[in-house]
C-alpha positions in Angstrom: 23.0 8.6 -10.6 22.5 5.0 -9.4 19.2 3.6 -8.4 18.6 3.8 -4.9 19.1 -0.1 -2.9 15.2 -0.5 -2.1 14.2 0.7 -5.7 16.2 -1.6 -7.0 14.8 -4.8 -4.6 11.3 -3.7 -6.0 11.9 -4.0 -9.2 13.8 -7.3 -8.8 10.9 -8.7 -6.6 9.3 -10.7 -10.0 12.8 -11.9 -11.1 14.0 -13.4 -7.2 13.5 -17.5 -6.4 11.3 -18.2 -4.1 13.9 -17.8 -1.2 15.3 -14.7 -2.1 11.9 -13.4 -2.7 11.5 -13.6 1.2 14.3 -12.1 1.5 13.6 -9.4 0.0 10.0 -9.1 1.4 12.2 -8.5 5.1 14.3 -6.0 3.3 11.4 -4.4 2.1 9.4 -5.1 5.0 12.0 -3.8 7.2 14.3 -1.6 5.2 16.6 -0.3 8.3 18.0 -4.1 9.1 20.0 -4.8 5.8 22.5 -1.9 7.3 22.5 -3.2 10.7 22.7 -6.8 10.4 26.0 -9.1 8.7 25.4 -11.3 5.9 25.4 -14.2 8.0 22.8 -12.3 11.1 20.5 -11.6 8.2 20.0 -15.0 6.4 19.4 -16.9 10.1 17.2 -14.1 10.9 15.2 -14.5 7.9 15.2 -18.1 7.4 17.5 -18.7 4.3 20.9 -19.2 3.6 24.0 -17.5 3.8 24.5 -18.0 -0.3 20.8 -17.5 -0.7 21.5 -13.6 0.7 24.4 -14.0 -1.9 22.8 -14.2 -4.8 20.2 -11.7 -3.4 23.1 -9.2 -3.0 24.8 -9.8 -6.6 21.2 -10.7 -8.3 20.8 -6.6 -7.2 24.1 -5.8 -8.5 26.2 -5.4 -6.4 29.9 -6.8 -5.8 29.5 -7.5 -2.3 27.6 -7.4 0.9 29.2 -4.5 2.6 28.2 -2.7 -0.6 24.8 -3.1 -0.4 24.8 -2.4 3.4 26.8 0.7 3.1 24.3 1.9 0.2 21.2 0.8 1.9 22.8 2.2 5.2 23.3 5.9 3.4 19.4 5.1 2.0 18.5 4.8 5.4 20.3 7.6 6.9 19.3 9.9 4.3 15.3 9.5 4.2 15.8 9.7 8.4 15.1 6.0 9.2 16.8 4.6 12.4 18.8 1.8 12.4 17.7 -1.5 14.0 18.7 -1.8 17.8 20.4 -5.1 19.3 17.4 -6.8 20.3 15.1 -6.4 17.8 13.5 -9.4 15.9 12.7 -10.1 12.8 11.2 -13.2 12.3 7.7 -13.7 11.8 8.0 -17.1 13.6 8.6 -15.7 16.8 7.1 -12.4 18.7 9.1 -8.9 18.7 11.7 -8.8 21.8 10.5 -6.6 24.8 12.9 -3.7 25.2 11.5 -4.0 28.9 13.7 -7.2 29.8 12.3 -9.3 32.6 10.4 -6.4 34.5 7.8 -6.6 31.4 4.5 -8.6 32.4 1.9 -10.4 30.3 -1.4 -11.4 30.7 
């Protein structure tokens, strides 16, 4: 049996760059948005670059991004996580996206 996707980013974590290190810390952070984000979504909505999440992806073993996001994907599914919705954000320079759209008020 292979080792599981997140497994395998843990024990990776000492070996990354710096970059790919917070990559992975997302991943880890936020283990459902690997399988519902592209290659491309993923490195602007973590800050790095798209061969930054490259390297990530082939550092862990794996031929190709779909790969990894069908495995981490199946992960997710199988230890009942939910995948990310549409408007959900990431980044920790900006504030999570209100699912309440305009009608939501702050104070």
């Amino acid at each position: 049996m292979s080792v599981p996707f997140f497994a395998r980013v843990r024990a990776a974590l000492d070996s990354f760059s710096p970059t790919e290190r917070k990559l992975a810390q997302v991943v880890l952070d936020y283990p459902i948005n690997l399988a519902g984000y592209s290659a491309s979504e993923l490195a602007q909505l973590t800050g790095v670059s798209n061969a930054t999440v490259t390297r990530f992806i082939r550092r862990l073993g794996y031929d190709s991004y779909e790969e990894a996001r069908r495995t981490a994907r199946l992960e997710a599914s199988t230890n009942g996580l939910q995948l990310p919705m549409a408007d959900v954000n990431i980044s920790p320079a900006r504030p999570p996206a209100h699912s309440c759209g305009s009608s939501c008020k702050t104070t």
